[in-house]
BAFI-3210 file (N, C-alpha, C; in Angstrom, 3 decimals, decimal comma, padded with zeros to 6 digits):
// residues 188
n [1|2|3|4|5|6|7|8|9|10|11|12|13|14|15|16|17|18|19|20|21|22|23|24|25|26|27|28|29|30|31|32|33|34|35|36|37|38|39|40|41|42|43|44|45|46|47|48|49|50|51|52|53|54|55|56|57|58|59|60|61|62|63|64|65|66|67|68|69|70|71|72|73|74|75|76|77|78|79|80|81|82|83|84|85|86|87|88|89|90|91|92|93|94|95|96|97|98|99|100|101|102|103|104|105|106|107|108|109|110|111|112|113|114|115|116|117|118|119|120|121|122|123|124|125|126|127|128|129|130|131|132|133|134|135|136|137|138|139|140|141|142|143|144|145|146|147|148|149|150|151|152|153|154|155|156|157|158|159|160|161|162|163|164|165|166|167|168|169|170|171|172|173|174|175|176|177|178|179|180|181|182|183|184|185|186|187|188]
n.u [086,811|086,221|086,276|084,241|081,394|080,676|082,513|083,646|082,179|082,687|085,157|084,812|083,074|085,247|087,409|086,855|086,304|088,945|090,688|089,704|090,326|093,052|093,236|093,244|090,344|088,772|086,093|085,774|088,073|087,304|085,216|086,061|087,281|085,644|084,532|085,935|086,218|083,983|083,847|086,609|086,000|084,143|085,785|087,759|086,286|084,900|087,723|088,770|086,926|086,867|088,281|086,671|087,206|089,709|089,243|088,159|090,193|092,443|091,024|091,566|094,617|094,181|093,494|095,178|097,265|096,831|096,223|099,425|101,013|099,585|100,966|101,863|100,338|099,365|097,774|097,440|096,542|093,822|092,151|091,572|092,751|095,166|094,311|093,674|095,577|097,348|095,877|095,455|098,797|098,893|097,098|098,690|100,737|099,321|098,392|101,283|101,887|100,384|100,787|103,589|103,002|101,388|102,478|104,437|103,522|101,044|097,954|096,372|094,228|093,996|096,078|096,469|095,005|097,088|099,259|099,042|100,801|101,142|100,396|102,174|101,097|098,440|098,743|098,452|100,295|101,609|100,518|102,547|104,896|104,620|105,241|107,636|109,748|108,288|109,478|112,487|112,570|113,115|111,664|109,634|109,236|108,151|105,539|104,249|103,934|102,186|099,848|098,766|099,084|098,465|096,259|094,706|094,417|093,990|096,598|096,468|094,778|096,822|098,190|097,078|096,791|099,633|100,888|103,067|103,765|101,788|103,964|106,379|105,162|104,380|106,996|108,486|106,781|107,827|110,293|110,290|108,639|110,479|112,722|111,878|110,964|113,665|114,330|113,089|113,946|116,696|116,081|114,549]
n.v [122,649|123,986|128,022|128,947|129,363|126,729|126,014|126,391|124,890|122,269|122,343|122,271|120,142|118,322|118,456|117,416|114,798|114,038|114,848|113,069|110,641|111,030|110,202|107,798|106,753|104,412|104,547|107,029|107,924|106,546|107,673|110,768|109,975|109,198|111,418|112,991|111,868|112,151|114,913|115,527|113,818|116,185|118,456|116,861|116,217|119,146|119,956|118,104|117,686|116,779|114,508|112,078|110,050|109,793|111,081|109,075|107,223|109,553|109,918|108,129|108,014|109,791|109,755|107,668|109,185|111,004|108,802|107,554|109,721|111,063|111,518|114,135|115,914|119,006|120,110|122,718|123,639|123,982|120,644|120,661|122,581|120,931|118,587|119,585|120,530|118,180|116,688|118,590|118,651|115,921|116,515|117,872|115,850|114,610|115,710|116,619|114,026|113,085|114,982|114,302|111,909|112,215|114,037|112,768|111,288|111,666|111,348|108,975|109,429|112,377|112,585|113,176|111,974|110,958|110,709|108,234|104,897|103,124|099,612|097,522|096,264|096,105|094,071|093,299|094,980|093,417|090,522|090,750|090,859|088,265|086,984|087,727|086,416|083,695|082,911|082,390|079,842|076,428|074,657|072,171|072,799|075,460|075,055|073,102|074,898|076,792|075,649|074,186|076,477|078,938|078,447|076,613|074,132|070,700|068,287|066,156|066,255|068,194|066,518|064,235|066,394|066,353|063,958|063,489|062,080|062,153|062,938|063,779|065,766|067,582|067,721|069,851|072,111|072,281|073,002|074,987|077,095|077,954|078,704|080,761|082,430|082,731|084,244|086,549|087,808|088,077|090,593|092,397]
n.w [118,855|116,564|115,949|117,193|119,549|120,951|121,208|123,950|125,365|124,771|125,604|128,385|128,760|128,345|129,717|132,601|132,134|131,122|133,048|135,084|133,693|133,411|135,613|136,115|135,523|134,320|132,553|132,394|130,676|128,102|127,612|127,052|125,092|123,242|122,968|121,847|119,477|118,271|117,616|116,396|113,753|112,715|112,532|110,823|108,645|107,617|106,852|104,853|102,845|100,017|100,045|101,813|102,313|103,898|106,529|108,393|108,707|109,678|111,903|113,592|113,767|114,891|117,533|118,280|118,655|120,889|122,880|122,903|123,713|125,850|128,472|128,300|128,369|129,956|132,599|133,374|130,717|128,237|127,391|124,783|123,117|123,393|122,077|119,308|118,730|117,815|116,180|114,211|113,285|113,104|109,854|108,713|108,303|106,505|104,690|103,553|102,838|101,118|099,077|098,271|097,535|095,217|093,866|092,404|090,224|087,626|086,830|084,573|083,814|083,144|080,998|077,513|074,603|072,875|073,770|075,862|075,743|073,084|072,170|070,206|067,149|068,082|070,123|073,595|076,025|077,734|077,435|074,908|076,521|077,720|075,372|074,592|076,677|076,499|074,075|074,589|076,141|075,756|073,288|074,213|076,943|076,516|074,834|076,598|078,651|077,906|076,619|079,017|081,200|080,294|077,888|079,809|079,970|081,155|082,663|081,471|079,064|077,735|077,303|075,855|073,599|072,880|072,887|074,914|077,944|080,903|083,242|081,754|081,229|083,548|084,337|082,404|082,317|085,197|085,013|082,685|083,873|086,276|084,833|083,457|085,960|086,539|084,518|084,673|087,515|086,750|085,257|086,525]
ca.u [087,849|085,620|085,908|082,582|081,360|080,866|084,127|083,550|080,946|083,468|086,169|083,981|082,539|086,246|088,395|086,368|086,396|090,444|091,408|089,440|091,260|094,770|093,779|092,836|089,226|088,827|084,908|085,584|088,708|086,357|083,879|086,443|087,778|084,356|083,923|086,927|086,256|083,055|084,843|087,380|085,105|083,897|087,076|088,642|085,633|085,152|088,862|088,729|085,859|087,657|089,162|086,272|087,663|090,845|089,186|088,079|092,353|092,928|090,560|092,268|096,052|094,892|093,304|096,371|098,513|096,802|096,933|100,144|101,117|098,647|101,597|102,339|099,487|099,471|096,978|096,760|096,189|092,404|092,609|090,905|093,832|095,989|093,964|093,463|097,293|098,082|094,975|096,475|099,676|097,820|096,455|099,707|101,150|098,401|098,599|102,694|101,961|099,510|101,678|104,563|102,659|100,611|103,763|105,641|102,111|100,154|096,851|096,523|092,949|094,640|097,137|096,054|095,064|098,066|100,254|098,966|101,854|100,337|100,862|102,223|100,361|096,929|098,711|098,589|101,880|101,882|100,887|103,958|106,133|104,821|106,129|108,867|109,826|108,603|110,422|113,632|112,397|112,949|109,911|108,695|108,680|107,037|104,068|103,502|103,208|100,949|098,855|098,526|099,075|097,790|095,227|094,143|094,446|094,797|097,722|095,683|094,033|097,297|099,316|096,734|096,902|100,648|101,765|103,918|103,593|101,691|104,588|107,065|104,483|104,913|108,724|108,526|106,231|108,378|111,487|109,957|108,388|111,219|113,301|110,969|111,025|114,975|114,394|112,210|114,760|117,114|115,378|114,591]
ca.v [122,751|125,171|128,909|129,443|129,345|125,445|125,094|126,182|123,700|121,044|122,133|121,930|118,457|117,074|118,334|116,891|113,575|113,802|114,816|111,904|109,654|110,805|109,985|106,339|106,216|103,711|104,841|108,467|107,864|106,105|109,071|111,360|109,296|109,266|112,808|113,803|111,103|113,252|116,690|114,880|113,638|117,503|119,226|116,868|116,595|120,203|119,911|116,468|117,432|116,114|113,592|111,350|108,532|109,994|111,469|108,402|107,145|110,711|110,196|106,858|108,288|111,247|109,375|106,935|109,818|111,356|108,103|107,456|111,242|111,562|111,563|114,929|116,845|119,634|120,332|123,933|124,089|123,359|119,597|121,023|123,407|120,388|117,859|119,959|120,916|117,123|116,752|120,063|117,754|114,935|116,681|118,596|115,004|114,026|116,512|116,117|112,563|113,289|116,175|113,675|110,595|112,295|114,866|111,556|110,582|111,994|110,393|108,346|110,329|113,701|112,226|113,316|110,461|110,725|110,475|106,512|104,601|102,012|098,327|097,163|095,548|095,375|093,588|093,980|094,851|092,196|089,343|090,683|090,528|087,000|086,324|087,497|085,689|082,465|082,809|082,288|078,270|075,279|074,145|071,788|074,094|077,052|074,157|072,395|076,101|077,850|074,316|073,687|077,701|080,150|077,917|076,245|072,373|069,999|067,541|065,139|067,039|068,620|065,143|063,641|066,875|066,489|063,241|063,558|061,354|063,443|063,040|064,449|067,665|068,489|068,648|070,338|072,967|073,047|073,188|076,047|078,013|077,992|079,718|082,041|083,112|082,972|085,825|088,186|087,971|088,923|091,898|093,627]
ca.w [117,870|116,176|116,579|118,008|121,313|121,479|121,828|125,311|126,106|124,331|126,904|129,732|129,049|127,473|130,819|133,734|131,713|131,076|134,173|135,273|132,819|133,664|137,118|136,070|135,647|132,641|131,754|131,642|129,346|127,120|127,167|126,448|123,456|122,391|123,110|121,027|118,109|117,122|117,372|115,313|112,697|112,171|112,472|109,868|108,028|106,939|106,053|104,002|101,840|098,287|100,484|102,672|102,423|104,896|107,196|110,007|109,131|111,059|113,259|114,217|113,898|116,128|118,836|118,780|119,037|121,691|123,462|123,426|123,957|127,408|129,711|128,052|128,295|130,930|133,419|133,035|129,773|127,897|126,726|123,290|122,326|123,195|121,003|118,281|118,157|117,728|115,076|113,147|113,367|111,556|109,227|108,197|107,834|105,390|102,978|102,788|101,968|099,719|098,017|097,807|096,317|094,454|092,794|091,284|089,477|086,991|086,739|083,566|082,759|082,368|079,732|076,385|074,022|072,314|075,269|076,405|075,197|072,294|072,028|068,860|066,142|068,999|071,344|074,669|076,598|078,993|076,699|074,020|077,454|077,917|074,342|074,396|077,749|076,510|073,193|075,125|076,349|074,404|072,370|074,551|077,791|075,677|074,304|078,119|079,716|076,886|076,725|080,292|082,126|078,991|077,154|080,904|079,840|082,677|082,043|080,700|077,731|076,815|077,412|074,650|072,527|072,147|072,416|075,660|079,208|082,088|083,958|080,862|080,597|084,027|083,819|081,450|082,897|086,312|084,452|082,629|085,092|086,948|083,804|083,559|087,532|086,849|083,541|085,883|088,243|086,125|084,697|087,621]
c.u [087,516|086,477|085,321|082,455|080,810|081,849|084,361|082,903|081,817|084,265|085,207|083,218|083,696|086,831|087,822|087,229|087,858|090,705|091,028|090,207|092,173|094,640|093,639|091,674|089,051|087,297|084,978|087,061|087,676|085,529|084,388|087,063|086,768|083,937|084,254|086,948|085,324|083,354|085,487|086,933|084,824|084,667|087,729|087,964|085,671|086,651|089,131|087,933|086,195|088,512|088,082|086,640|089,071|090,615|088,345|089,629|092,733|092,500|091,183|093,664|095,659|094,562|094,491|097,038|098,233|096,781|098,191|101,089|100,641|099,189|101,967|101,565|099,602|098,416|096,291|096,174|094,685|093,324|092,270|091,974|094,894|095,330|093,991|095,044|097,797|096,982|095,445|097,593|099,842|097,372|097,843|100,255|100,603|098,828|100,295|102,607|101,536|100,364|102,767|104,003|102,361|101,419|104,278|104,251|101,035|099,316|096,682|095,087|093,398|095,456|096,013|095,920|096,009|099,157|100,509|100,128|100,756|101,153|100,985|101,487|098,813|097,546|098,686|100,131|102,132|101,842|102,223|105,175|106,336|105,833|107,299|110,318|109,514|109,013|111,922|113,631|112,904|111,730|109,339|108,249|107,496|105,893|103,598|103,466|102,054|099,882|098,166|098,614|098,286|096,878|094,592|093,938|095,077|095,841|097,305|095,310|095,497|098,228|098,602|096,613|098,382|101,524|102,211|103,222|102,809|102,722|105,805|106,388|104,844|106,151|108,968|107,892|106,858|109,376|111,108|109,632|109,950|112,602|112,957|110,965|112,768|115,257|114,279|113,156|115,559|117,425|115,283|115,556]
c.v [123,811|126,569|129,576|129,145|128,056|125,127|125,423|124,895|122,352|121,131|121,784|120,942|117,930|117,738|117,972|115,290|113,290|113,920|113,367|110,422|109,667|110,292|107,983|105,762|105,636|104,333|106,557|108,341|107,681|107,360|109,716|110,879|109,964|110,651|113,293|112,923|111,853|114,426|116,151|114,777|115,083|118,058|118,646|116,650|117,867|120,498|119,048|116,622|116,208|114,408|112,526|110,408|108,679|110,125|110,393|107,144|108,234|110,497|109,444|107,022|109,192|110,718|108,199|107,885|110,619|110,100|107,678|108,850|111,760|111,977|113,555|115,788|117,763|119,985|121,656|124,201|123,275|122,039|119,726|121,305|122,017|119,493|118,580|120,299|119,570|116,585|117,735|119,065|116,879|115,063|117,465|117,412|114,097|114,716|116,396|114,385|112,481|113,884|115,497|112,565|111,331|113,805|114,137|111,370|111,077|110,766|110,137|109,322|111,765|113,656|112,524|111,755|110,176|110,329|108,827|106,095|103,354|100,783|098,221|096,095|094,662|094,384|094,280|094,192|093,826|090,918|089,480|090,194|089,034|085,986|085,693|086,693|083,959|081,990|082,242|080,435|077,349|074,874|073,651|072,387|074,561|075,882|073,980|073,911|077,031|076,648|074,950|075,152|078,845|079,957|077,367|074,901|071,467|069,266|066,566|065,113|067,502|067,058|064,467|064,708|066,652|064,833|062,539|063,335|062,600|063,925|064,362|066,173|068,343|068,740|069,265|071,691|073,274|073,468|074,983|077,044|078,562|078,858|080,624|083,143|083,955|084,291|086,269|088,491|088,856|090,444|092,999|093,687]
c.w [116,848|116,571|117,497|119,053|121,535|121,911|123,468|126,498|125,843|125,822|128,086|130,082|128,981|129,515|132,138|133,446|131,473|132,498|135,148|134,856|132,889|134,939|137,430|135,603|134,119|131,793|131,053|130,604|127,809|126,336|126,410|125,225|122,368|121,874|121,527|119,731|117,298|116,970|116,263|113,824|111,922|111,835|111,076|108,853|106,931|106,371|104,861|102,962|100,311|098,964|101,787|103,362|103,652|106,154|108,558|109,907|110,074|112,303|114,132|114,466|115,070|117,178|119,307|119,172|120,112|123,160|124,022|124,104|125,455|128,339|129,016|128,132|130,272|131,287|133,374|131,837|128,851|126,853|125,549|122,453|122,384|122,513|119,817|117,849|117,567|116,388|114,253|112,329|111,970|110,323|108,184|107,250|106,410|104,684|102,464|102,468|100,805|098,568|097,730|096,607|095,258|093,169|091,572|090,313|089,000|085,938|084,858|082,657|082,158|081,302|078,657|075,730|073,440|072,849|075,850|075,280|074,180|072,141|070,555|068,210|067,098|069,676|072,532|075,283|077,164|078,216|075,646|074,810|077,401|076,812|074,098|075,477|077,021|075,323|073,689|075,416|075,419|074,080|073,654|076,203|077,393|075,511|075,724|078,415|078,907|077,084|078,343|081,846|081,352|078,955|078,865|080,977|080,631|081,667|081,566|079,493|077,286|076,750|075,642|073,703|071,686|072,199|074,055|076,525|079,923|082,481|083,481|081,160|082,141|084,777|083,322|081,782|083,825|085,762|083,869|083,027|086,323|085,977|083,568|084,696|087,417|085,667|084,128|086,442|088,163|085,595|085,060|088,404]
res [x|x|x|x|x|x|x|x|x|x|x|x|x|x|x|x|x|x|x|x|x|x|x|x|x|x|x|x|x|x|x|x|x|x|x|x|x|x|x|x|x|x|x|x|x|x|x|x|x|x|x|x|x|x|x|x|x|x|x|x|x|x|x|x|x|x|x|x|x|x|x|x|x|x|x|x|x|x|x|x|x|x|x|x|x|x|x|x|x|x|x|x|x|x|x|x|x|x|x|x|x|x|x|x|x|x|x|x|x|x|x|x|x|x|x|x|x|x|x|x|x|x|x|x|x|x|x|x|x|x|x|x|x|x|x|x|x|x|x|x|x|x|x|x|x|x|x|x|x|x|x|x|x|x|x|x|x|x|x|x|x|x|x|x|x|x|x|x|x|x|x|x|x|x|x|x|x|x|x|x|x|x|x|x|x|x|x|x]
***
């Protein structure tokens, strides 16, 4: 897959072992898998540098895709130039994924400090959300789910902090929870 003059010695070990493998033989398939998984590795290697972590996903998309692809490969032509055309392929497909995700989304470290959006008065966002979400309940909702889901008090401990039956608290909790599921809902 190289330039260089291995890539002769590649073809000349990989097309015995294919032609073998289109003809049925299950061990030399194997081989050549194998062959073409460490070519692979190099080839998308030296491409991947900034990117390690991608490059044995290719290796695994390209040997699927030369799998299911096999009936297509032609006889005359070196099985190298036709793996590496379908690895090229792969590799094309990566970087437009990449270049799409990674267009919509600028990474939170490059933001200036001024830029992070700030929570008001040191809260956090998510607990103000919770607030203002369980502002909406009736009292004794909002108490049984902060008690007994927030604070972490079985129904026992908050039953004797407030007064109210086990049974009461968790009605009171499904009832709630279940108003809560029906805001979100809402929302989004």
């Amino acid at each position: 897959m190289s330039d260089d003059a291995p890539r002769d010695d590649f073809e000349s070990t990989l097309k015995p072992l294919w032609t073998r493998a289109q003809a049925g033989d299950d061990a030399a398939y194997r081989e050549a898998l194998s062959c073409i998984s460490r070519r692979l590795r190099a080839f998308f290697g030296r491409r991947l540098s900034a990117l390690p972590d991608e490059v044995e996903d290719l290796v695994q998309e390209t040997l699927l895709a030369l799998h299911l692809q096999r009936g297509t490969y032609e006889a005359a032509l070196p099985v190298s130039a036709w793996v590496h055309a379908i690895a090229r392929h792969k590799l094309v497909d990566l970087w437009r994924r990449r270049g799409r995700r990674e267009s919509l989304h600028d990474p939170l470290d490059d933001l200036d400090e001024n830029a992070h959006p700030l929570a008001a008065d040191g809260e956090q966002p998510a607990r103000r959300d919770l607030g203002v979400l369980l502002d909406t309940l009736p009292a004794a909702q909002q108490q049984a789910i902060v008690l007994t889901k927030i604070e972490g008090l079985s129904m026992v401990e908050a039953s004797e902090r407030t007064g109210v039956s086990v049974a009461a608290l968790k009605v009171q909790v499904h009832r709630g929870l279940k108003r809560l599921a029906a805001l979100v809902k809402e929302a989004a």
